[in-house]
LOROZA-204671 format. One record per residue: residue number from 1; x, y, z of N, C-alpha, C in turn. Coordinates in steps of 0.02 Angstrom, whole numbers. Each point is the difference from the previous one (the first is absolute). Layout:
LOROZA-204671
NODE     k       nX       nY       nZ      caX      caY      caZ       cX       cY       cZ
NODE   NUM        X        Y        Z        X        Y        Z        X        Y        Z
...
This chain:
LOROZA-204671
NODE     k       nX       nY       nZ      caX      caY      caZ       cX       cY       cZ
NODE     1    -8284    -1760     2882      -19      -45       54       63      -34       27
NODE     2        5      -15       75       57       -4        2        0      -95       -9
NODE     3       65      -19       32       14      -76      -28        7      -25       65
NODE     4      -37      -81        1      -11        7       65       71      -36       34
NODE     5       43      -23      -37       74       -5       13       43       47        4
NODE     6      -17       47      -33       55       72      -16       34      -22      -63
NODE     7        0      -62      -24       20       -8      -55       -2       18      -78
NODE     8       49       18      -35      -25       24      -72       46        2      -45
NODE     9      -53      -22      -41       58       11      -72       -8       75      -49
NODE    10       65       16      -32      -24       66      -36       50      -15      -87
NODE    11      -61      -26      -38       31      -23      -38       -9       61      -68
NODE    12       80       11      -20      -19       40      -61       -5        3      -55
NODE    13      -19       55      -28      -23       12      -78       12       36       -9
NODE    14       15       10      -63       29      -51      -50       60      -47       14
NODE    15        1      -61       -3       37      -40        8       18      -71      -71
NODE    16       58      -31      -18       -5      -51      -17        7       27      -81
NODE    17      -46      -50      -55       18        3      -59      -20       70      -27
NODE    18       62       38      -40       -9       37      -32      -11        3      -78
NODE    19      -12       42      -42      -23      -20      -74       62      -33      -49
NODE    20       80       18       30       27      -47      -55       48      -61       33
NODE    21      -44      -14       65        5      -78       21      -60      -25      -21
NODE    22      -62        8        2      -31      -32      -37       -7       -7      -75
NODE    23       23       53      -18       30       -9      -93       28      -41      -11
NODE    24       69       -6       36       65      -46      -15      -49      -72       41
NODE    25      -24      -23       37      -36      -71       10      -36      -10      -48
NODE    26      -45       43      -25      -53      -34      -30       32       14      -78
NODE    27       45        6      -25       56       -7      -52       20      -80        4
NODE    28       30      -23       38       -3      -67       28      -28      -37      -23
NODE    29      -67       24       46      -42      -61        4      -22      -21      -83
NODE    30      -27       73      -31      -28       -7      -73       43      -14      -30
NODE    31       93       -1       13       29      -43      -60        1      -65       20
NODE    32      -17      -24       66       -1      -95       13      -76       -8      -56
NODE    33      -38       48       -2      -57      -23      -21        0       -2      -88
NODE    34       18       23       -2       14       12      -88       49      -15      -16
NODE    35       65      -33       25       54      -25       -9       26      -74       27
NODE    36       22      -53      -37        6      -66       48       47       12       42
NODE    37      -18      -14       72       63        3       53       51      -36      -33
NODE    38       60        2        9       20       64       75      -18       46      -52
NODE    39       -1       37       38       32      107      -15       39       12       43
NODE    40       56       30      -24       62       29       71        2       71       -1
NODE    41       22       -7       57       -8       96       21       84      -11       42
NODE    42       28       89      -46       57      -11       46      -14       48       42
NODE    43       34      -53       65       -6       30       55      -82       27       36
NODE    44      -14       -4       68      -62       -3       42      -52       54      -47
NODE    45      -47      -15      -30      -58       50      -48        8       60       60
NODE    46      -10      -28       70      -19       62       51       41      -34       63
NODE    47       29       34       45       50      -25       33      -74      -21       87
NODE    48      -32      -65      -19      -39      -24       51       21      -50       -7
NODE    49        6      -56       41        3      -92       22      -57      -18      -25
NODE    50      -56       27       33      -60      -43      -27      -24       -4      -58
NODE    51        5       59      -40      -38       26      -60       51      -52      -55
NODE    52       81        9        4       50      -47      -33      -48      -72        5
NODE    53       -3      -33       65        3      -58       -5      -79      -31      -31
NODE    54      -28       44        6      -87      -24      -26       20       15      -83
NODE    55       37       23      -11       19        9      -72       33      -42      -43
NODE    56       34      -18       46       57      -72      -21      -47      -65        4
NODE    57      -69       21       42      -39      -79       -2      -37       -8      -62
NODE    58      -13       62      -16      -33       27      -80       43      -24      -58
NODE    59       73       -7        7       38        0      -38       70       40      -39
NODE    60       -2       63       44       37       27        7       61        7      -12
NODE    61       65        9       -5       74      -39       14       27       59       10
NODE    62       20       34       38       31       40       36       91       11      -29
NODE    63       30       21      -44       78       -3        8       22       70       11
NODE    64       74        7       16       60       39       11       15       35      -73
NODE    65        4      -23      -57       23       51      -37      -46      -65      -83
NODE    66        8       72      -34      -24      -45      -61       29      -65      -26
NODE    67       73       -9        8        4      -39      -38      -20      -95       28
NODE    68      -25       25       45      -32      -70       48      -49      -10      -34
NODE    69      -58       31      -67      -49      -19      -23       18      -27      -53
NODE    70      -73      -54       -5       67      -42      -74      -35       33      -48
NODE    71       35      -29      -62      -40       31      -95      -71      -10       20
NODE    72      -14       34      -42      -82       17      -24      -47        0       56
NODE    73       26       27       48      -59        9       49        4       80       18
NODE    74      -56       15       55      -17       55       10       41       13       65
NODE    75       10       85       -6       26       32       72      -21       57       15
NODE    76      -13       -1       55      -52       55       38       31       41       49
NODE    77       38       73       -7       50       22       20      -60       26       65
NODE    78       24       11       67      -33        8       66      -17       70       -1
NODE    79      -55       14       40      -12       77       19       60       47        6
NODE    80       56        2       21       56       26       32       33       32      -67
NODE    81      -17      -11      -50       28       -5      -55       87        0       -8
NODE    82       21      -23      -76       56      -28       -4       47       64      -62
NODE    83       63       -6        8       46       24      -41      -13       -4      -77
NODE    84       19       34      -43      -15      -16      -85       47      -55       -7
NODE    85       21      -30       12       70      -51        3      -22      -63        5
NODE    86      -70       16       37       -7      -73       40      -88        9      -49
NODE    87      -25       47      -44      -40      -28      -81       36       13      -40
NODE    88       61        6       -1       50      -21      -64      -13      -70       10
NODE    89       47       -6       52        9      -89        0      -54      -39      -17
NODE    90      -49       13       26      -64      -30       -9      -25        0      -84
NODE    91       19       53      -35      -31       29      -71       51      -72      -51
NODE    92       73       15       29       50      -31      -36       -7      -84      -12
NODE    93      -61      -31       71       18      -43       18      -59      -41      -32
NODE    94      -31       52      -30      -97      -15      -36      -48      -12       64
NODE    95        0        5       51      -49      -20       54      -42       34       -2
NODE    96      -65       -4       -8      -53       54        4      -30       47       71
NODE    97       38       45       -7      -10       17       78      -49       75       -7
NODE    98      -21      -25       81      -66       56       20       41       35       46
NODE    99        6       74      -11       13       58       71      -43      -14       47
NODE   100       -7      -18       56      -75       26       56       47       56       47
NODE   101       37       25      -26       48       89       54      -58       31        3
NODE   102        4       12       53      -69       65       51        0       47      -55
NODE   103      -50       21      -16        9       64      -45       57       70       34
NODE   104      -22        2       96       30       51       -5       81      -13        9
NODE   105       11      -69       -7       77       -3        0       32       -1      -72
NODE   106      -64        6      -49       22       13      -70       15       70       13
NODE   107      -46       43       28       11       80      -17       83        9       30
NODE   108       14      -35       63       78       43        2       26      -53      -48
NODE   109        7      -43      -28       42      -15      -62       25       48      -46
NODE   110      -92       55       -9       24       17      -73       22       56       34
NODE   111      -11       26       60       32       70       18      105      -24       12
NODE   112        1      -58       11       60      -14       12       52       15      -85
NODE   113      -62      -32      -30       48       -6      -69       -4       97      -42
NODE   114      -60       45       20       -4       67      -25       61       24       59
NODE   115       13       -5       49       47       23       19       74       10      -25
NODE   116        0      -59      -10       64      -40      -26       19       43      -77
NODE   117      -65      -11      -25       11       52      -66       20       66      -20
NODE   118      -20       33       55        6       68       33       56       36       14
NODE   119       41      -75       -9       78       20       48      -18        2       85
NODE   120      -35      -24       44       -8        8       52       28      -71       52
NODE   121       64       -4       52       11      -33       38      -89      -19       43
NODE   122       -7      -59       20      -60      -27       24       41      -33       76
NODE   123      -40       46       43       -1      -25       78      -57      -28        5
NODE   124        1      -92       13      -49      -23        8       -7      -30       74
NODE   125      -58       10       25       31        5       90      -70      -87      -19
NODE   126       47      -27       32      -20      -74       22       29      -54       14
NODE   127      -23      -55       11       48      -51       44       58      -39      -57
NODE   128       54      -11       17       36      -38      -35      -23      -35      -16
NODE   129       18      -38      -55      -38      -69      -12      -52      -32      -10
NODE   130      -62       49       22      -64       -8      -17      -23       -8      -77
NODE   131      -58      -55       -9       -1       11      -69      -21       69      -41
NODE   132      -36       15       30      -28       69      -29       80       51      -13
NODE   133       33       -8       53       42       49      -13       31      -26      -57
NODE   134       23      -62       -9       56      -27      -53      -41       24      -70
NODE   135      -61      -10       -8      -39        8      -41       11       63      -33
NODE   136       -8       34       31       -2       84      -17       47       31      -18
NODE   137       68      -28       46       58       32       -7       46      -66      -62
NODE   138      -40      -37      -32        8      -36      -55      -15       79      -70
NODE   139      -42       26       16      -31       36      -71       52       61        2
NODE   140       53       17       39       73       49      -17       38      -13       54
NODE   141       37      -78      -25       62      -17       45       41       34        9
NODE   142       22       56      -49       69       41        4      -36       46       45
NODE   143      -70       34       14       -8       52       13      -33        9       68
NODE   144        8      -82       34      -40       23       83       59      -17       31
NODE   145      -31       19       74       44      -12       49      -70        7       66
NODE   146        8      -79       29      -78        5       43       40       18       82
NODE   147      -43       20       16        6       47       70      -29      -50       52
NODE   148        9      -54       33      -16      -35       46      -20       55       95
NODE   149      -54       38      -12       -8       42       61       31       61       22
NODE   150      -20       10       39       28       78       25       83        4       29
NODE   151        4      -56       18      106       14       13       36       -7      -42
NODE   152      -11      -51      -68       21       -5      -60      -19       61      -36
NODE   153      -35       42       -9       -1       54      -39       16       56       35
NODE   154       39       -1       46       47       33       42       75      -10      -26
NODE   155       18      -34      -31       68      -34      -35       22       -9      -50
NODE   156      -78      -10      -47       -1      -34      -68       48       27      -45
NODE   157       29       -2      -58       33       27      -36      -31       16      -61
NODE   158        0       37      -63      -36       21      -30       57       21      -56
NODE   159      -27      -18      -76       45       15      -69        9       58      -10
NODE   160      -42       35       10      -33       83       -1      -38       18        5
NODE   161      -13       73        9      -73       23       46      -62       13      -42
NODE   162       -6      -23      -35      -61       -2      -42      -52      -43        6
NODE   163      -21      -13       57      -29      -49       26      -72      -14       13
NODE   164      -26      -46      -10      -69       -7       19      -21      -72       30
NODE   165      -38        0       73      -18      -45       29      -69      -27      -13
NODE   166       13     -107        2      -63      -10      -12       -5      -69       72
NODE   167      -58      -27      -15        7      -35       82      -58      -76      -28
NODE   168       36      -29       43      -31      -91        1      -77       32       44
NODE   169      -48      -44      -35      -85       25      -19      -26      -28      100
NODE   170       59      -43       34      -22      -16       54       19       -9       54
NODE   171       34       71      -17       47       29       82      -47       36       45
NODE   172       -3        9       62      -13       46       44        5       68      -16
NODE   173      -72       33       -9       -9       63       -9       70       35       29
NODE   174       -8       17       53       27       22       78       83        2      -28
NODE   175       23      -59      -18       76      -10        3       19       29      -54
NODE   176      -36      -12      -68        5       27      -82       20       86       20
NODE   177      -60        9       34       12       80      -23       72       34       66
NODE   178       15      -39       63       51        8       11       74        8      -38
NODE   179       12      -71      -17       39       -8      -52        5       59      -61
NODE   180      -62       21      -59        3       40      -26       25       78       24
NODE   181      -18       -8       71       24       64       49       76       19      -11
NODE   182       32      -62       39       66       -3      -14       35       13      -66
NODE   183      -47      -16      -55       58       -6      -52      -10       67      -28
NODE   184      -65       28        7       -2       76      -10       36       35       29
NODE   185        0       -6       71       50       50       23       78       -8      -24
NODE   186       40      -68      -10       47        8      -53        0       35      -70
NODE   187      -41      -45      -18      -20       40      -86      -86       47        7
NODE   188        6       56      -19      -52       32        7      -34        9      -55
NODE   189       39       -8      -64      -31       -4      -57      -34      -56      -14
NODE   190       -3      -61       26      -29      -59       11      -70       19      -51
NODE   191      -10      -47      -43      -63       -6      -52      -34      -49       39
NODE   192      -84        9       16      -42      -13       32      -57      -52      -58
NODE   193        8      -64        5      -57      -43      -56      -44       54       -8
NODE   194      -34      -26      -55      -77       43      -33      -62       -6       72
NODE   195       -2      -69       24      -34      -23       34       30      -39       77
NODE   196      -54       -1       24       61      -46       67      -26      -66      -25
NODE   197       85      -36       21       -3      -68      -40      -22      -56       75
NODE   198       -8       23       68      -22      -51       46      -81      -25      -32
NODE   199       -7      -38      -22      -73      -18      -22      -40       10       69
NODE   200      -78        4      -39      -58       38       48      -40      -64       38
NODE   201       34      -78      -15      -25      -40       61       51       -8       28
NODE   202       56       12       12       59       -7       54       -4       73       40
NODE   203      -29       46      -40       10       82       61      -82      -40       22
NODE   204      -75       -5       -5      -35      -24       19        1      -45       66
NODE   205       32      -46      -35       25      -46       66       37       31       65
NODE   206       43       22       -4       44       51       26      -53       29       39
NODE   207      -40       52      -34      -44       46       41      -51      -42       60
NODE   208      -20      -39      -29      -66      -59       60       39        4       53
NODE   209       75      -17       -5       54      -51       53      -19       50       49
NODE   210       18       74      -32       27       47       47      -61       22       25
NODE   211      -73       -7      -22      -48       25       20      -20      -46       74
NODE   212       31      -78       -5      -35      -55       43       65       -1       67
NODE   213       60        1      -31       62      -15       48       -9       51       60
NODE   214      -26       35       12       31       42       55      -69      -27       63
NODE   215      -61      -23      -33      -33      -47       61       14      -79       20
NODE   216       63      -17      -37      -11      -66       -3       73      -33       48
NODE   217        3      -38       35       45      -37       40       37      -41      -38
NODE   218      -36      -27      -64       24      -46      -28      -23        2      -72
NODE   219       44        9      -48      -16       10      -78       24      -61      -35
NODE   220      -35      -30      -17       11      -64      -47        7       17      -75
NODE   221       40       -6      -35       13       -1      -93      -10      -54      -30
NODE   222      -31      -21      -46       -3      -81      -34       46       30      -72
NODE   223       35      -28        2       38      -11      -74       83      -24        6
NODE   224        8        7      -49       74      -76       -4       58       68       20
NODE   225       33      -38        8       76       28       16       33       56      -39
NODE   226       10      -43      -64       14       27      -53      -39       59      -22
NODE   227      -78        7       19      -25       51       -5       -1       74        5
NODE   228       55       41      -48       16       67       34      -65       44       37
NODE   229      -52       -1      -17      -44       54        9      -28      -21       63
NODE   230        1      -93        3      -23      -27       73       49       12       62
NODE   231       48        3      -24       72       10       63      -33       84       14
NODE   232        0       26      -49       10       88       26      -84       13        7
NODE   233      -49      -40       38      -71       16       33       35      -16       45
NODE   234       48      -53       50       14      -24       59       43       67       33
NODE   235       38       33      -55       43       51       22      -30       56      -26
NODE   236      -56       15        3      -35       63       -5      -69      -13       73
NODE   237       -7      -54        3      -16      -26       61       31       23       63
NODE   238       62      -13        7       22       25       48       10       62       -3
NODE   239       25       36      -30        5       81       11      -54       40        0
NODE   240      -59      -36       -9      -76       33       -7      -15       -3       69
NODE   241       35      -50       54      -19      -17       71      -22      -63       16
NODE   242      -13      -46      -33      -16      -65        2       59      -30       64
NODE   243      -41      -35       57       58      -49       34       26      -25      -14
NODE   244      -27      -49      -33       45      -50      -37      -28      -13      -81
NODE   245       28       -5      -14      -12      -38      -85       37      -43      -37
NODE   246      -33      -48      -13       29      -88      -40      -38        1      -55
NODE   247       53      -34      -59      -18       -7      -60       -7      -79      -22
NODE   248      -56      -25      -10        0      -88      -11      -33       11      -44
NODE   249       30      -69      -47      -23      -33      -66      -87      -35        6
NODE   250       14        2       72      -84      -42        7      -13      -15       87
NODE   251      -56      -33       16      -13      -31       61       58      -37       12
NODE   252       30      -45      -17       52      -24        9       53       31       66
NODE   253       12       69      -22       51       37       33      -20       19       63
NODE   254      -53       -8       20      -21       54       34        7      -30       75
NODE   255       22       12       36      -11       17       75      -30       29       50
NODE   256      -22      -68       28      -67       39       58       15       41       54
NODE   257       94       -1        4       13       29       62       22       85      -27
NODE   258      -26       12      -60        7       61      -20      -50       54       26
NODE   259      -61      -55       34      -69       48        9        3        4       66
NODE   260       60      -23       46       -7        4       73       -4       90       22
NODE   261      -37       36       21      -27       63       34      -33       26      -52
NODE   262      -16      -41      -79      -21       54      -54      -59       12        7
NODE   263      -14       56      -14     -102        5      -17       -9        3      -38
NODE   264       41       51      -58      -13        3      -61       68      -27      -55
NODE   265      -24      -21      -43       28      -32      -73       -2       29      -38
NODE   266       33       32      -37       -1       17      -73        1      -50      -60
NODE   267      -17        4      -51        8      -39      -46        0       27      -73
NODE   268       48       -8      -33      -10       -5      -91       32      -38      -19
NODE   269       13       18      -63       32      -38      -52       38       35      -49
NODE   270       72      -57      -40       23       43      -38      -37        6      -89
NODE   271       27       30      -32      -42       20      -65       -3      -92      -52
NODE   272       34      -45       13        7      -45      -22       -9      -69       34
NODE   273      -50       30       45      -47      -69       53      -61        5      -20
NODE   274      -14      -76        6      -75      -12       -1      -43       17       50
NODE   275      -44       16      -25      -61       -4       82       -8      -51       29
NODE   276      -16      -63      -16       15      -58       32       57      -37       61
NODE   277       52       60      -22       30        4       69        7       29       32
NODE   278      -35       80       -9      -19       31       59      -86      -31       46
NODE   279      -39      -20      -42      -65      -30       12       34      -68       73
NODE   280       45      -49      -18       21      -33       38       63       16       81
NODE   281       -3       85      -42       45        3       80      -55       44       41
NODE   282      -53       25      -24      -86       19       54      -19      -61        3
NODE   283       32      -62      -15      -52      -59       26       43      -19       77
NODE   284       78       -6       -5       25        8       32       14       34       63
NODE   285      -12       63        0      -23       62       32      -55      -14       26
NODE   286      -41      -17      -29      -74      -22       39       -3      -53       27
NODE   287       47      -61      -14      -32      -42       57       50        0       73
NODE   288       53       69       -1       42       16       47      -24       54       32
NODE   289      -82       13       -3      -50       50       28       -5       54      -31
NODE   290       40       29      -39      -19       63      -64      -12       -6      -57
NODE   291      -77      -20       26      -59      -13      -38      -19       90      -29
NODE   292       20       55       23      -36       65       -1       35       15      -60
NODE   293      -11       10      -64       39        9      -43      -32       92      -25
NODE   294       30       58      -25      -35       51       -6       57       15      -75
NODE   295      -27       -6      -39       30       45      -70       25       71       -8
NODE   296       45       11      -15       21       67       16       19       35      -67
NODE   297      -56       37      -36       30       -1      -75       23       63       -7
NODE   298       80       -4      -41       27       85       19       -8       18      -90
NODE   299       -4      -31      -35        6       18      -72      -70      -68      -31
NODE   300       -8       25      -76      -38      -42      -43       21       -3      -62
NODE   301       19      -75      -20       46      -26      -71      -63      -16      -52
NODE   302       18       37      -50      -36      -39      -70       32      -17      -76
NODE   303       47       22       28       59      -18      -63       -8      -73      -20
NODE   304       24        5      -60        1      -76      -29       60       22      -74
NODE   305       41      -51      -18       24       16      -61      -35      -71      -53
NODE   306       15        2      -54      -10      -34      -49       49      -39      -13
NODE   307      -37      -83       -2       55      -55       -3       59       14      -71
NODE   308       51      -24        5       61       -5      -59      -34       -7      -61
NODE   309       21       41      -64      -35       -7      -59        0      -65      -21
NODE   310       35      -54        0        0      -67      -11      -46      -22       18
NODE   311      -39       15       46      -32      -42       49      -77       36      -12
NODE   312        5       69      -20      -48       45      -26      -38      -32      -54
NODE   313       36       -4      -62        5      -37      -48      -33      -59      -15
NODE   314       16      -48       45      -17      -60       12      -84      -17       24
NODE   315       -7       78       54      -82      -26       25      -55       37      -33
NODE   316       54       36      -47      -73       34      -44       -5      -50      -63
C-alpha cells in the first residue's frame, strides 16, 4: 500500500545485539549481582557509550589496564578479548577475574596459538590497535605480523613463507577477502583458517545493509565510533549504493537537514547497540513524517553462548 507521504523507513534484520555482546553484558550485570560493587572491567565490555554508561550506574568501573584494579577485587576482561600477559598479570596479582571474550574471538586465539606451534608466520589482517587485534596477536608475539587492508598487504614484509592468515572477527566481508586476494597473489602458498574468522553477526549485518542501501537516500548506523563492525555497515552502506550514510551514537546526532529530498531511510544497528536506541531514532523518524516503517529481514539469529564458567557456577 502505498504511503500517503512517499515516506519510509526500511529498517533491517538482523541488526544490533549479537550472542557474545549479550554474553559479555549480562557477565556484568550477574557479577554486580553476586559480587559487591565495584567490579572493574578492563577496558569498554563492548565498544557502545550507552551500554558503558548504564553499566557504570550499576556499578561498574571501567579501567585501561589491570593494574588500575585494587587487591582483592574482581576483573572482567571485555568481549574483544585480551593477551595471556594481561591474565598473567591478573593471576599474579590474585584478582579474581572472569573472561566474557566472544567465544568466536576465543576460536582465532586458539587458531593463532596452533599456528604458531606449527612453525607457521600468522598474517593477521586487521586494524592496528584495535583491541581484538592486540588480543590475538598477544597469543604469538614473535609470530604475527597484522595486515592493516588491501595496500598494506601489497608491501607487508614477511619472516618466511610459511604462512597462514587469520582476521579481526569485525572487518568488512568485502575488504577481508580483498586483502587476502593480495597477499595470495604474493604468497600463494598462503594457509587458509579452518573456518572464516569474520563472525556470522558482523557478515549478517553486512548482508541487511547491502540488501536495504541501494533503495535508500539516506542510511542511518546507531553505534559508537569506536565500534569496528558499526563504522564498516556505514562503509558497506555506501558501496552497496546508499546516498548517504551517518553513523550516530543516538538521537542526539542526528540531523533533520539530512532528510531534505529523502523518501526513503534506511536503518540498523551495530552488533553492540541496544534496541532502545534504534526504537528512539523510529520515534524520531516518525515525528519528522516517517512514520512508514517496513522490516526487511535478510537472515535469522538464534545463537546464544553460555555465560563464563564463574558465573556458570555461581547460578547453578
Amino acid at each position: 500500500m502505498a504511503v500517503e507521504n512517499g515516506r519510509r523507513v526500511l529498517l533491517a534484520s538482523p541488526r544490533g545485539y549479537c550472542a557474545g555482546v549479550e554474553r559479555a553484558i549480562e557477565a556484568v550485570e550477574r557479577t554486580l549481582q553476586q559480587r559487591e560493587a565495584p567490579v572493574y572491567v578492563r577496558h569498554e565490555i563492548v565498544h557502545n557509550r550507552y551500554v558503558v554508561s548504564e553499566l557504570e550506574k550499576a556499578g561498574a568501573i571501567f579501567v585501561d589496564e589491570v593494574d588500575e584494579v585494587p587487591d582483592d577485587n574482581t576483573v572482567i576482561f571485555s568481549a574483544h578479548g585480551v593477551a595471556p600477559s594481561v591474565k598473567q598479570e591478573a593471576a599474579e596479582r590474585g584478582l579474581a577475574a572472569i573472561d566474557a571474550t566472544c567465544p568466536l574471538v576465543t576460536k582465532v586465539h586458539q587458531e593463532a596459538k596452533r599456528y604458531s606451534r606449527e612453525g607457521y608466520h600468522i598474517l593477521l589482517v586487521g586494524h592496528e590497535g584495535h583491541e581484538e587485534v592486540v588480543g590475538t596477536a598477544g597469543e604469538a608475539p614473535d609470530d604475527v605480523t597484522i595486515v592493516d587492508g588491501p595496500e598494506h598487504a601489497r608491501t607487508v614484509e614477511v619472516p618466511h613463507e610459511k604462512l597462514a592468515w587469520l582476521s579481526q572477527t569485525t572487518l568488512s566481508v568485502d575488504e577481508t577477502l580483498e586483502t587476502v586476494a593480495v597477499l595470495r597473489e604474493r604468497f600463494p602458498r598462503l594457509a587458509d583458517p579452518p573456518s572464516d574468522d569474520i563472525c556470522y553477526a558482523t557478515q549478517n549485518r553486512q548482508s541487511a545493509v547491502k540488501r536495504i542501501a541501494p533503495q535508500c537516500e539516506l542510511l542511518i548506523v546507531v553505534g559508537s565510533a569506536n565500534s569496528s563492525n558499526s563504522v564498516r555497515l556505514v562503509e558497506v552502506g555506501l558501496q552497496a549504493g546508499a546516498g548517504r550514510a551517518e553513523r550516530v551514537d543516538g538521537t542526539g546526532e542526528l540531523d533533520v537537514r539530512w532528510l531534505d529530498g529523502v523518501t526513503t531511510v534506511g536503518l540498523t544497528s551495530g552488533a553492540s547497540v541496544p534496541e532502545v536506541l534504534v526504537q528512539e531514532v523510529l520515534a524520531w523518524l516518525a515525528a519528522h513524517g516517517y512514520d512508514d516503517v517496513q522490516t526487511v529481514e535478510d537472515s535469522h539469529e538464534t545463537l546464544s553462548f553460555s555465560l563464563p564458567k564463574e558465573l556458570r557456577a555461581r547460578r547453578a
